[in-house]
FIBA-212792 format. One record per residue (C-alpha): residue in one letter; x, y, z; residue number from 1. Coordinates in steps of 0.05 Angstrom, whole numbers. Layout:
BEGIN
+-----+--------+--------+--------+-----+
! res !     c1 !     c2 !     c3 !   n !
+-----+--------+--------+--------+-----+
!   A !      X !      Y !      Z ! NUM !
...
+-----+--------+--------+--------+-----+
! end
This chain:
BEGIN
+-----+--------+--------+--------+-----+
! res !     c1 !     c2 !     c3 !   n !
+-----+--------+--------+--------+-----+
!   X !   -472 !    -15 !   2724 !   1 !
!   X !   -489 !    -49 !   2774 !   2 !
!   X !   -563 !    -27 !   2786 !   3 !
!   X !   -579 !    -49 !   2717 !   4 !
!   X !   -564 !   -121 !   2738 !   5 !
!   X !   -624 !   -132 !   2775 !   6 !
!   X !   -683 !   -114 !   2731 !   7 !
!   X !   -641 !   -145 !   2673 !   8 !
!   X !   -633 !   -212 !   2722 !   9 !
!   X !   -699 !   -218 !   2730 !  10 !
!   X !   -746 !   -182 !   2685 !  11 !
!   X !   -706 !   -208 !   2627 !  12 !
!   X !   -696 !   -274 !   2653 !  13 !
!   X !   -774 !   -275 !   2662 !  14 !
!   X !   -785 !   -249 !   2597 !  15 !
!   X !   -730 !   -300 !   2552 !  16 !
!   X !   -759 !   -360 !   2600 !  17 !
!   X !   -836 !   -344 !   2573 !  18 !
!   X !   -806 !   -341 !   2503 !  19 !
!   X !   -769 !   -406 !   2509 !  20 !
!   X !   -844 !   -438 !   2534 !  21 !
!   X !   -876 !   -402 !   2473 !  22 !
!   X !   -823 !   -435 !   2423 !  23 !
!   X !   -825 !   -505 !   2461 !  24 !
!   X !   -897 !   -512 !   2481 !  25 !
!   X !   -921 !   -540 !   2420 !  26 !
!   X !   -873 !   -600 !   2420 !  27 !
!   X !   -885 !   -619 !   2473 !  28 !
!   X !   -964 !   -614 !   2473 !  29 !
!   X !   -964 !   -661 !   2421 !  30 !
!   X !   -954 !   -721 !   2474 !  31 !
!   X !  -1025 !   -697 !   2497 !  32 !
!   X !  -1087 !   -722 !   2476 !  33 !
!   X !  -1123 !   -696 !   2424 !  34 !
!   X !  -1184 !   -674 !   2467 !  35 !
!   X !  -1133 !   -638 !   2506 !  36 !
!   X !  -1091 !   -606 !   2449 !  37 !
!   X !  -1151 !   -570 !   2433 !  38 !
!   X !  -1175 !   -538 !   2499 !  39 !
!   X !  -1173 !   -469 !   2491 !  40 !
!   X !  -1137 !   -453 !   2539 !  41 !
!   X !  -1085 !   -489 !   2522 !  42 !
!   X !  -1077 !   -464 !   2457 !  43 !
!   X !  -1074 !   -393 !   2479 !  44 !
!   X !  -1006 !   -411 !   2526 !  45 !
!   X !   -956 !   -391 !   2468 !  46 !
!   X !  -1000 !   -334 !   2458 !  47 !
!   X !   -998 !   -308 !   2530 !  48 !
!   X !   -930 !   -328 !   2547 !  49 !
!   X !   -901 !   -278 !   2486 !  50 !
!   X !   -945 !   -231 !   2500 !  51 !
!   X !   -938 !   -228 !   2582 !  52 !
!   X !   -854 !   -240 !   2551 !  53 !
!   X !   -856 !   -173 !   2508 !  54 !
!   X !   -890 !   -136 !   2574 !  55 !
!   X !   -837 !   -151 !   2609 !  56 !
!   X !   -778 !   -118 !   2561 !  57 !
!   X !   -821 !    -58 !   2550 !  58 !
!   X !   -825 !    -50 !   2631 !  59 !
!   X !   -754 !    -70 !   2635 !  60 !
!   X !   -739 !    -26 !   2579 !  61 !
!   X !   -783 !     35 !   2627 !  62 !
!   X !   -732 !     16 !   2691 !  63 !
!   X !   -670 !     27 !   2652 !  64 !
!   X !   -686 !     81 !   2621 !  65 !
!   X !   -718 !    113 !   2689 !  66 !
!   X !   -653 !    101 !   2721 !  67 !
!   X !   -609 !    133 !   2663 !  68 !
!   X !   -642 !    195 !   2657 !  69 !
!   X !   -679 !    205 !   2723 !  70 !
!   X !   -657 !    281 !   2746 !  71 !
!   X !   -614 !    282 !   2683 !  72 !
!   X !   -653 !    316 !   2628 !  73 !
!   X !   -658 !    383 !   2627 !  74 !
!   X !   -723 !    407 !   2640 !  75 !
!   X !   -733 !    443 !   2583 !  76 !
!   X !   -719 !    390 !   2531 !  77 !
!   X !   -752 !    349 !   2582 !  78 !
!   X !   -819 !    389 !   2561 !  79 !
!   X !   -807 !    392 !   2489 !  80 !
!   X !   -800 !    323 !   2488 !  81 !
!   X !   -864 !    303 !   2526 !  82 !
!   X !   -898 !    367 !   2485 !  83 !
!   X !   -874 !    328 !   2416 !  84 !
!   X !   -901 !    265 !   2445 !  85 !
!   X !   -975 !    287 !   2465 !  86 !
!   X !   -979 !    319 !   2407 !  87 !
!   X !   -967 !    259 !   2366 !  88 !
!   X !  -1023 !    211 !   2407 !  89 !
!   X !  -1070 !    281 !   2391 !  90 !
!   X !  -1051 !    272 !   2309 !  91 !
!   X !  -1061 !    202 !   2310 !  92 !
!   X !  -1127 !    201 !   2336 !  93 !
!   X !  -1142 !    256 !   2288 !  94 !
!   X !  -1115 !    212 !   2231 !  95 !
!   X !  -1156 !    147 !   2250 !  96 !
!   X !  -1224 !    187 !   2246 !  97 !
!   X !  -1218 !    236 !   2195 !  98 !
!   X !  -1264 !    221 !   2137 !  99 !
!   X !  -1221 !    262 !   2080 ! 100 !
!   X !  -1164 !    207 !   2060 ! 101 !
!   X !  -1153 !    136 !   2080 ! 102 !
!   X !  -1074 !    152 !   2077 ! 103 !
!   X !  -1075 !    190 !   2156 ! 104 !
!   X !  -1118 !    127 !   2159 ! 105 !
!   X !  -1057 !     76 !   2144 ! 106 !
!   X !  -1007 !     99 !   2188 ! 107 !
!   X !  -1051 !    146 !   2239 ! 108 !
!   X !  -1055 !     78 !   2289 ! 109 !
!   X !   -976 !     66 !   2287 ! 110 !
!   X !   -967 !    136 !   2294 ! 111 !
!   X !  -1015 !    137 !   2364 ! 112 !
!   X !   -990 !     75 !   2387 ! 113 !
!   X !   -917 !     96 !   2384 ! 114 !
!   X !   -940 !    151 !   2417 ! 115 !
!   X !   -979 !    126 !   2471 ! 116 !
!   X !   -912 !     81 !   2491 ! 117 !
!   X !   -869 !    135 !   2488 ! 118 !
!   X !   -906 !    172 !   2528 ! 119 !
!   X !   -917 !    117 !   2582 ! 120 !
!   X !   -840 !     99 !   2580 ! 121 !
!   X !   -826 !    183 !   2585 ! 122 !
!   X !   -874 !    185 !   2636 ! 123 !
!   X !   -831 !    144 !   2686 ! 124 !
!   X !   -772 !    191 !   2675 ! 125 !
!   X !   -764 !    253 !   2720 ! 126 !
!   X !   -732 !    322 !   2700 ! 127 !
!   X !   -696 !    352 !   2752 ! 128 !
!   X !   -709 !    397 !   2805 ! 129 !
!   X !   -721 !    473 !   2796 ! 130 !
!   X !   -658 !    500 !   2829 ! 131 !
!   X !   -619 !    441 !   2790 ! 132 !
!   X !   -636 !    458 !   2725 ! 133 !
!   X !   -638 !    535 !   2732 ! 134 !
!   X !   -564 !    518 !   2736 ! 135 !
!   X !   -554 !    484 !   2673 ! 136 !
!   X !   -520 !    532 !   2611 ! 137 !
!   X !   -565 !    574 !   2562 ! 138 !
!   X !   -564 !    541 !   2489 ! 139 !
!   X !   -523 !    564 !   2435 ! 140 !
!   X !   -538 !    578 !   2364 ! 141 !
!   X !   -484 !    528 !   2354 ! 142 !
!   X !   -522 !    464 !   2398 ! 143 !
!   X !   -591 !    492 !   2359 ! 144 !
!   X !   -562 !    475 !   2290 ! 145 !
!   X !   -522 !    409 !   2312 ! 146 !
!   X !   -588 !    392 !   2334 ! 147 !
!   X !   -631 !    413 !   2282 ! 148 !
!   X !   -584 !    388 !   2230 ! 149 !
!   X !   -583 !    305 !   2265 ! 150 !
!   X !   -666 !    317 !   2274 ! 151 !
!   X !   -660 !    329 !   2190 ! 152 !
!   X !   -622 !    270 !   2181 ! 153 !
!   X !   -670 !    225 !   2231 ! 154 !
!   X !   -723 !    261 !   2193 ! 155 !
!   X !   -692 !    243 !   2120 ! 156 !
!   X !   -667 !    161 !   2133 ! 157 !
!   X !   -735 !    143 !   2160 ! 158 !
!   X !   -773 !    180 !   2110 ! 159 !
!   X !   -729 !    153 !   2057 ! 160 !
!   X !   -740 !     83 !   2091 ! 161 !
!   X !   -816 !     88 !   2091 ! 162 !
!   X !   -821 !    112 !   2018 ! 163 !
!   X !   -778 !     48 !   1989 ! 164 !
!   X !   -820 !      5 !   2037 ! 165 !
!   X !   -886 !     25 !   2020 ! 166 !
!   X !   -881 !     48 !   1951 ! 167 !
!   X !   -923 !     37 !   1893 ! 168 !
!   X !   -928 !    -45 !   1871 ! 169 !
!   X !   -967 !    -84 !   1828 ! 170 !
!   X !  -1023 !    -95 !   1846 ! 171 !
!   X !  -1030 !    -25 !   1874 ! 172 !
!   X !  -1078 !    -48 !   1918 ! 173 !
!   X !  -1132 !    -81 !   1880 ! 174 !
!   X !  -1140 !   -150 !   1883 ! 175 !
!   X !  -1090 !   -201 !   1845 ! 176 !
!   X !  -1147 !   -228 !   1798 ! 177 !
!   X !  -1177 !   -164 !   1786 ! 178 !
!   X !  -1107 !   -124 !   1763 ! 179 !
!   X !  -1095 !   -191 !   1725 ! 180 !
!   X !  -1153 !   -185 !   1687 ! 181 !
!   X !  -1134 !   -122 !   1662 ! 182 !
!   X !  -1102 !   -101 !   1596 ! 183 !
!   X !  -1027 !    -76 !   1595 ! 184 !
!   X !  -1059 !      0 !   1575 ! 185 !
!   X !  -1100 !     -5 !   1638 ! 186 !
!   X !  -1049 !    -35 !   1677 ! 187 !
!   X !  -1001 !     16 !   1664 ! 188 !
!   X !  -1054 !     65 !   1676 ! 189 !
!   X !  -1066 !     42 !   1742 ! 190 !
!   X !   -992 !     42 !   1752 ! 191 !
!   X !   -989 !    123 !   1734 ! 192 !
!   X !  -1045 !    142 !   1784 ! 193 !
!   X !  -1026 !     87 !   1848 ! 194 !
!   X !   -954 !    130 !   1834 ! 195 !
!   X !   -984 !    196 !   1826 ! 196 !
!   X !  -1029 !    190 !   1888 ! 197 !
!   X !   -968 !    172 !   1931 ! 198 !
!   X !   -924 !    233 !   1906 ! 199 !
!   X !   -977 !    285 !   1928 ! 200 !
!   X !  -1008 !    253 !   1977 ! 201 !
!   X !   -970 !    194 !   2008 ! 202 !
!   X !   -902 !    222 !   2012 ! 203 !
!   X !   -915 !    288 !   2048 ! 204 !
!   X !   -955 !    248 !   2107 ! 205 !
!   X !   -898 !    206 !   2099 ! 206 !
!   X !   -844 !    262 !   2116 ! 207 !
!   X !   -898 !    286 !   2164 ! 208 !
!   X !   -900 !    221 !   2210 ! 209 !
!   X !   -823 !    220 !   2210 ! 210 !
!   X !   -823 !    297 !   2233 ! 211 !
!   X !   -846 !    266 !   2306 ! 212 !
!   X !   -789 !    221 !   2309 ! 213 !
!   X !   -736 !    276 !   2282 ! 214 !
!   X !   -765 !    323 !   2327 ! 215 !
!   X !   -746 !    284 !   2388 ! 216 !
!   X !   -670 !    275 !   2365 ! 217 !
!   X !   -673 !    337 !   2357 ! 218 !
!   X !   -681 !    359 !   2432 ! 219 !
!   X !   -634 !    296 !   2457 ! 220 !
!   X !   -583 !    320 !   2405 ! 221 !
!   X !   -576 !    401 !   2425 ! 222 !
!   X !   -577 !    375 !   2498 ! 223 !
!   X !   -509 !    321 !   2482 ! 224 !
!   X !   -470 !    368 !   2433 ! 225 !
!   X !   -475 !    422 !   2486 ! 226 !
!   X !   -432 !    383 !   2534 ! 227 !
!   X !   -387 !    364 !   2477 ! 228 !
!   X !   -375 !    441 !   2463 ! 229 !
!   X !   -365 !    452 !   2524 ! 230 !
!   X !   -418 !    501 !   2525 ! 231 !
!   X !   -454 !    469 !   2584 ! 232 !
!   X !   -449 !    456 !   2647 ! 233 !
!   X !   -457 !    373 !   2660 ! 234 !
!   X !   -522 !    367 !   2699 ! 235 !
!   X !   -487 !    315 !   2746 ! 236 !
!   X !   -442 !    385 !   2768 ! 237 !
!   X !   -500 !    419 !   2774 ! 238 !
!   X !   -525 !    369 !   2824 ! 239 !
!   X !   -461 !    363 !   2868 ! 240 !
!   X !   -456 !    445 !   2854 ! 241 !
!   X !   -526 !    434 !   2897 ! 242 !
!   X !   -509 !    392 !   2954 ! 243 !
+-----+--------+--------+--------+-----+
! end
């Protein structure tokens, strides 16, 4: 536990001190001239300061994770995880510039950005050594379908999520005046096709994007149940079985 104090000490400290200057800064600028309060520069210190603040958790975020898992994950969910994350910044580039459906379009950015930090933050974790995980237990059917079944359920509550947060609602995208200015037969006509449109189209790029997520749980949860079955050999073993 004691290794986590550090980075949390200071990185943290760092980070919660810049957010404490983002929330007060204003205040206390107002005792400044006028001329002064709007320099540029100044006006752009909240800014900075929550942005330099959110750096810092992400990289803290990166160190505690690194020492976690470093020469802990096997290294073949170690691949399938990194596989499931390049594949996902490949998609979302895909999704920002295809020209077929603005859908991919909506959610193709979070989808590469979420990717892009996952893959820096899994970057910074090593699998372990050759002869170390050659020692580590085959799977069993049983850890395949623990972890296939919690992937389904990942896959399921966030796709569920998405679909009551960005469902269909007035006014389905057009402008306030303009669906205002409509009659309740055309109203409810645009209603029918905004709700059609996300049941073919939305919905299954919906379960789609939440595939990358399950996917991931999937790997981390055949790799956990194995050790609670007893099935596998604890990688820490492994490593003293080593020395």
């Amino acid at each position: 536990m004691t290794k986590y104090i550090g980075p949390i000490k200071w990185l943290g400290g760092i980070a919660l001190a810049l957010f404490a200057l983002a929330l007060v800064f204003e205040p206390l600028a107002r005792g400044l001239s006028e001329e002064t309060r709007k320099s540029v520069l100044l006006n752009a210190v909240p800014f900075f300061a929550t942005f330099v603040g959110v750096l810092l958790l992400f990289i803290l975020l990166i160190v505690i994770v690194a020492i976690r898992f470093n020469g802990r994950v096997p290294g073949r969910a170690y691949q399938g995880i990194e596989y499931t994350i390049i594949a996902g910044i490949l998609l979302g580039v895909i999704c920002l510039f295809q020209p077929w459906s603005f859908v991919p379009y909506r959610y193709g950015f979070l989808l590469l950005l979420g990717s892009t930090l996952s893959f820096i933050l899994w970057s910074h974790v090593m699998p372990p050594h050759a002869d170390l995980d050659a020692r580590v237990s085959p799977l069993s059917s049983a850890q395949h379908i623990i972890g296939a079944i919690v992937g389904i359920i990942i896959v399921v509550l966030l796709a569920t999520s998405l679909m009551n947060l960005n469902g269909p609602k007035p006014p389905y995208g057009l402008r306030e005046r303009v669906y205002n200015s409509y009659d309740d037969e055309r109203k409810a006509q645009v209603a029918v096709d905004a709700t059609q449109q996300f049941q073919t189209v939305e919905i299954p790029f919906l379960i789609f994007f939440s595939a990358f997520p399950g996917i991931i749980i999937y790997f981390v949860a055949r790799e956990a149940s194995g050790r609670r079955l007893g099935n596998q050999q604890p990688l820490a073993e492994a490593v003293a079985a080593s020395k």
